[in-house]
C-alpha positions in Angstrom: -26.2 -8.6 3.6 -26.9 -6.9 6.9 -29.7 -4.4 7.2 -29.6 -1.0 7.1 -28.9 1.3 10.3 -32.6 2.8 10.8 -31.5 6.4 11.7 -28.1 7.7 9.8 -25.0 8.2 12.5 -23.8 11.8 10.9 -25.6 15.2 11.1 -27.1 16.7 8.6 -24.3 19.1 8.3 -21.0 17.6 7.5 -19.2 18.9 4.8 -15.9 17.3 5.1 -18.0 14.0 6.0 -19.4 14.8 2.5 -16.4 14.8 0.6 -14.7 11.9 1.8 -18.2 9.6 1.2 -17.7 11.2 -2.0 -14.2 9.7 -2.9 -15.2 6.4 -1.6 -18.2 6.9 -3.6 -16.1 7.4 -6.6 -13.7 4.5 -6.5 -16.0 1.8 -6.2 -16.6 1.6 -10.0 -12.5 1.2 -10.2 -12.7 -2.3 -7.6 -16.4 -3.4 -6.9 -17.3 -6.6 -9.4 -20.9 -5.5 -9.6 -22.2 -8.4 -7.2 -22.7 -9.4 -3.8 -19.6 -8.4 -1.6 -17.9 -7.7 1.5 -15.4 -4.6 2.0 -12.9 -5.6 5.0 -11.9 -2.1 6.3 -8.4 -2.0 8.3 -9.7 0.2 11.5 -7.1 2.0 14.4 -9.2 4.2 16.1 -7.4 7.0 14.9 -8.4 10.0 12.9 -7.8 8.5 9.5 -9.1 5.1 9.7 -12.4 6.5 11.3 -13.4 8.6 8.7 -12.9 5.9 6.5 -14.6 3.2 7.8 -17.4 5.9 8.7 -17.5 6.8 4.8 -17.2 3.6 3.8 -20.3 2.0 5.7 -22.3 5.5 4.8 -21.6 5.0 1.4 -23.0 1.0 1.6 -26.3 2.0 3.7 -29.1 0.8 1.0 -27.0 -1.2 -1.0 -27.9 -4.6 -1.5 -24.0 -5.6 -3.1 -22.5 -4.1 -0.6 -21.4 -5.0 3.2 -18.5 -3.5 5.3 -16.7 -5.0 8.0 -14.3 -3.2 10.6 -11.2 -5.1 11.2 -9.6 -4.0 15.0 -6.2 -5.4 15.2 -5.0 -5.2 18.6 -1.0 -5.5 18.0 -0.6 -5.4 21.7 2.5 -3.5 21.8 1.3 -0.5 24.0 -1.1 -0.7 27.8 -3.5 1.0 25.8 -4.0 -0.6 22.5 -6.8 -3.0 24.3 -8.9 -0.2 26.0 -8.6 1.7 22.7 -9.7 -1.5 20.4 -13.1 -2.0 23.0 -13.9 1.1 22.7 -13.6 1.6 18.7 -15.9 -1.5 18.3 -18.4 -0.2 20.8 -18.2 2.8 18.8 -18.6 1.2 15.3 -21.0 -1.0 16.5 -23.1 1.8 17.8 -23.1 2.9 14.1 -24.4 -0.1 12.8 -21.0 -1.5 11.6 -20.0 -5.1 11.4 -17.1 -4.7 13.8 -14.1 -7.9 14.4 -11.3 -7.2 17.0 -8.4 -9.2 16.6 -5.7 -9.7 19.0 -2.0 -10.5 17.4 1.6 -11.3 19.0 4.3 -9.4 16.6 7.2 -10.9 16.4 10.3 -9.3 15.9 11.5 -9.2 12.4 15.0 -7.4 12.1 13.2 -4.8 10.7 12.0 -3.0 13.5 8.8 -3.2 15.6 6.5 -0.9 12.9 7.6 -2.6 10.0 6.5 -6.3 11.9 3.4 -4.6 13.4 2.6 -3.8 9.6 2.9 -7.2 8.1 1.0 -9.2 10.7 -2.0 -6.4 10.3 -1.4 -6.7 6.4 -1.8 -11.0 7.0 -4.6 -11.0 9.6 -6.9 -8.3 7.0 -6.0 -10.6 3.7 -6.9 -13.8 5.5 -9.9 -12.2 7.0 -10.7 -10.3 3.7 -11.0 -13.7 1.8 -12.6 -15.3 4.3 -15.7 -12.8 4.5 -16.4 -12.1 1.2 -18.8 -14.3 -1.1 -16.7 -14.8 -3.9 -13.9 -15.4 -1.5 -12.0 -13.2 -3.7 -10.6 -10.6 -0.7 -11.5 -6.5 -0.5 -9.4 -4.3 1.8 -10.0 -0.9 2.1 -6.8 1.4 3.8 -6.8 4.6 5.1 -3.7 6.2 3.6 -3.9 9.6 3.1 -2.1 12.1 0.8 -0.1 12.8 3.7 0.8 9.7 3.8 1.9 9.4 0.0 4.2 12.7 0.1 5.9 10.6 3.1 5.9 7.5 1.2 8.0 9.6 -1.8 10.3 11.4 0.3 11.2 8.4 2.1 11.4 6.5 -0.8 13.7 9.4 -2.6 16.1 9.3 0.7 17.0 5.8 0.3 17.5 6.4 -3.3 14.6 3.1 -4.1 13.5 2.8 -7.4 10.5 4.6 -9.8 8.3 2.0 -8.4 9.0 3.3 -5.1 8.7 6.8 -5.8 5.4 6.4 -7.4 3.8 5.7 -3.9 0.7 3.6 -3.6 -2.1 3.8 -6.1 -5.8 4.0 -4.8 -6.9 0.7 -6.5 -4.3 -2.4 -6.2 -4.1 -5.9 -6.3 -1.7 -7.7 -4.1 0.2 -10.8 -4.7 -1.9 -13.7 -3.8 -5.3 -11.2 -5.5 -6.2 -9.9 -3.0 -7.7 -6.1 -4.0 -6.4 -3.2 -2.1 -8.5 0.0 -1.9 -7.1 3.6 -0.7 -10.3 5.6 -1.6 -8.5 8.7 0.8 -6.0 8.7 -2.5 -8.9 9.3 -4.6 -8.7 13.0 -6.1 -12.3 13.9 -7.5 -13.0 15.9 -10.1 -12.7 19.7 -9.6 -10.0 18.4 -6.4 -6.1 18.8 -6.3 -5.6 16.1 -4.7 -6.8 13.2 -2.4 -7.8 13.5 1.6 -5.4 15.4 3.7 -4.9 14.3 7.2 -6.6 17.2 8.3 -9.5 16.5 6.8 -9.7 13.1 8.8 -9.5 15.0 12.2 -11.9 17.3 10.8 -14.4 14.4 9.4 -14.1 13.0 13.4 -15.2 16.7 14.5 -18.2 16.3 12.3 -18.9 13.2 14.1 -19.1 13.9 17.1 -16.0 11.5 18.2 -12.0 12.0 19.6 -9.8 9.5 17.6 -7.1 7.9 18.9 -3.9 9.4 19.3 -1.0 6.7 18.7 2.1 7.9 20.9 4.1 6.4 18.3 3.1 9.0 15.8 5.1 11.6 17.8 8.2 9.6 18.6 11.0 10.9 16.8 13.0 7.3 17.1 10.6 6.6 13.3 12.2 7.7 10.4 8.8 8.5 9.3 7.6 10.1 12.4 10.9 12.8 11.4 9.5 13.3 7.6 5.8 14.1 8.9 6.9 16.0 11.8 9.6 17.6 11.0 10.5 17.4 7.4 7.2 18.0 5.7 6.8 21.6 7.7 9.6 22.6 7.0 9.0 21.9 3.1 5.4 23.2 3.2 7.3 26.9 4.9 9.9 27.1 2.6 8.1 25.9 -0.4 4.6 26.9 -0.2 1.6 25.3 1.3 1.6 22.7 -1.7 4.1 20.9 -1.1 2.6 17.9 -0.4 -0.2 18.0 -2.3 2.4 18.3 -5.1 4.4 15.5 -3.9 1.7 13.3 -4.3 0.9 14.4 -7.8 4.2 13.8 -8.7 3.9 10.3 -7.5 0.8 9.9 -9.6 2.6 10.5 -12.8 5.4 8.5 -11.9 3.0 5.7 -11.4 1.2 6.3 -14.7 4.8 6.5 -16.6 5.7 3.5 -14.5 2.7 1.4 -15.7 3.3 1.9 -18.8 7.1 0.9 -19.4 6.2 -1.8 -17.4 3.5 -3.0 -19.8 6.4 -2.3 -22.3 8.9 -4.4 -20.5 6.4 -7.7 -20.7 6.2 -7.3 -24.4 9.7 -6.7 -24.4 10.9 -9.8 -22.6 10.1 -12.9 -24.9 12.1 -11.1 -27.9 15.2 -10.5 -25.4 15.1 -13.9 -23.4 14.8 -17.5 -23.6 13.6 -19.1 -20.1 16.4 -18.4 -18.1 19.1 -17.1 -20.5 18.4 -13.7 -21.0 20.7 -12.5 -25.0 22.9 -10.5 -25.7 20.7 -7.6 -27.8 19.3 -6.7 -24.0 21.8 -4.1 -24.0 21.1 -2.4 -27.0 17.6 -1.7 -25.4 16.9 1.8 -23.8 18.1 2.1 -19.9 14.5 2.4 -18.8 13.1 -0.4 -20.2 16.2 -2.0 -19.5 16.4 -2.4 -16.3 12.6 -3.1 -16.2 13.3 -6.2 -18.9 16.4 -7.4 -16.7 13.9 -7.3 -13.1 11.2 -9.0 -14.8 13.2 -12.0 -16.0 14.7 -12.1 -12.9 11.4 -12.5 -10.8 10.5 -14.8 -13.5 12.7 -17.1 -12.5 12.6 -16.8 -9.1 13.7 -13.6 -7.6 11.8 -12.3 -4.6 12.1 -8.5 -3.4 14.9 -6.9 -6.0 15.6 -3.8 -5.2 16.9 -0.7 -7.2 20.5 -1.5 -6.2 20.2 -5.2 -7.4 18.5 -4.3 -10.9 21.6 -1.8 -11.2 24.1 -5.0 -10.3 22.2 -7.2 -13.0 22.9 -4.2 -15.1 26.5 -3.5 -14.8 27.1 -7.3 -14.9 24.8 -7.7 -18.8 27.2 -4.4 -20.0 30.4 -4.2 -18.6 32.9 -7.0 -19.9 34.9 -6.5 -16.8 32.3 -7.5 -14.9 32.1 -11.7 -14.6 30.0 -12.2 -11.7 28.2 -14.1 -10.4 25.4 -11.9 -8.4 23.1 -13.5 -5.9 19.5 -12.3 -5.4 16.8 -12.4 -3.0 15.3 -16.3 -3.4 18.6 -18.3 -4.0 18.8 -17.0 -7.5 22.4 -16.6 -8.9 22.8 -14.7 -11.9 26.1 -15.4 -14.3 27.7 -14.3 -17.5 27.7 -16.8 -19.9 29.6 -14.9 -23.3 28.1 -11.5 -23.8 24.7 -13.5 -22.6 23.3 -13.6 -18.7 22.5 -17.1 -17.5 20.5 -17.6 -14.6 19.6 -20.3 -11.8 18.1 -21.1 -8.3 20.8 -22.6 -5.9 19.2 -25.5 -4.0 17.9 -24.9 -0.1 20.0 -27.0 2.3 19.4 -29.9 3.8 17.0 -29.8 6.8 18.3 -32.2 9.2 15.9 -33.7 11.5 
């Protein structure tokens, strides 16, 4: 573990400061395995990511378990994405942070430039996440704030997506290939309404002494989700009150409990209902909730990658509707048929390379 900064990099007064160390503070008992480890903190050099990393390597000054590392991914896609990544290091290394700069090409995706930038930044802090802690087990910490959630749920309840969806992101995660996800700016205290707001970033960065990084991006109405937080969210936080958002996010939070738990309902669920890849007939008697939970399941059981609301809702119509024959094809070359009153699954085979 690296030693600890001799003098601390925040004034004595910092309030705000305060309260976010005090969330991070608070969430490591939900994520830290109680031995040697290294936290791999996504850094932009904007407002929200600063405080955070800031918080983050405050909160591990002493410790003897705990190590932080800021990750400066440098997508390349504006002039000044490589002055601002210098500068952030020199900054976080002036704090006595373990700071990485990583340069990445993005490559288009079809799904537009912010979309790609966010899964080659998602890649590059998982294999670097791994790859630094001891147990090799993988610890990234995001800066998402509740800001960020009440965008996450409006966005998610304009394209009409599913309760997953609309439950946002939770403040302790664990993605596919184990890797732990950590939004400590989620984190709602005790005697809080909800987690960080964005303006207690900037305020945090005040406290600090520093200017984050503005991202042009953030004000170019061309984003969908530039429109929500720019125009959208205002509008809701006039005509609604000031809690709008705050609200939004707590909505997503009990989505996401009710979610985990008919979830949790579904697995039990599924070996009664289902054998391997024929999924029986009593399915339909079940509730629609758990339903449709049971019929995704046994779909990405057997091979189904990425189902959406829309597809669950196919799979659906085609288990209850005798009019309905099929087949449906889903994400991952899985075709789904009716077989009787019974749903019969199977993975088409990929085509032949040729050399």
């Amino acid at each position: 573990m690296s030693a600890p900064h001799p003098e601390p990099f925040w004034p004595r007064r910092s309030p705000t400061f305060a309260a976010l160390r005090r969330r991070v503070r608070d969430t490591l008992p939900l994520w830290h395995p109680g031995e040697p480890t290294t936290l791999t903190v996504g850094v932009s050099g904007g407002a929200d990511s600063l405080a955070l990393v800031a918080a983050c390597a405050a909160e591990a000054r002493g410790r003897s378990d705990l190590d932080i590392l800021a990750v400066i991914i440098d997508h390349g896609l504006q002039a000044a994405t490589a002055a601002v990544a210098r500068d952030t290091a020199a900054l976080l290394t002036s704090w006595g942070i373990s700071t990485r700069v990583v340069p990445v090409e993005v490559q288009p995706t079809g799904t537009g430039p912010e979309d790609a930038a966010r899964q080659v930044r998602h890649r590059v802090l998982r294999e670097i996440g791994v790859e630094v802690d001891v147990g090799k087990r993988g610890f990234v910490a995001l800066a998402h704030t509740t800001d960020d959630q009440a965008e996450t749920v409006l966005l998610g309840m304009a394209r009409g997506s599913g309760p997953a969806a609309l439950g946002g992101m939770p403040t302790v995660t664990r993605w596919d290939d184990g890797v732990t996800v950590i939004r400590p700016l989620l984190h709602t205290c005790s005697g809080q309404k909800s987690g960080a707001r964005r303006a207690d970033t900037l305020a945090t960065c005040a406290e600090l002494g520093v200017t984050p990084w503005h991202d042009p991006h953030n004000d170019d109405p061309g984003y969908t989700r530039v429109r929500v937080r720019n125009e959208v969210l205002p509008v809701l936080a006039e005509q609604l009150g000031q809690g709008a958002v705050t609200n939004l996010a707590r909505t997503a939070d009990q989505i996401r409990r009710d979610n985990a738990f008919l979830d949790e309902l579904a697995r039990q669920t599924l070996p009664d209902v289902s054998d391997l890849t024929l999924l029986h007939p009593s399915t339909k008697d079940l509730p629609g909730a758990l339903r449709s939970r049971v019929l995704k399941q046994w779909a990405e059981a057997n091979g189904a990658r990425q189902l959406t609301a829309e597809h669950v809702e196919t799979l659906d119509k085609l288990l209850r509707e005798p009019a309905i024959l099929g087949p449906v094809d889903l994400p991952g070359r899985v075709v789904v048929s009716k077989v009787g009153d019974s749903l019969s699954l199977r993975e088409t085979p990929r085509p032949n390379r040729q050399p």
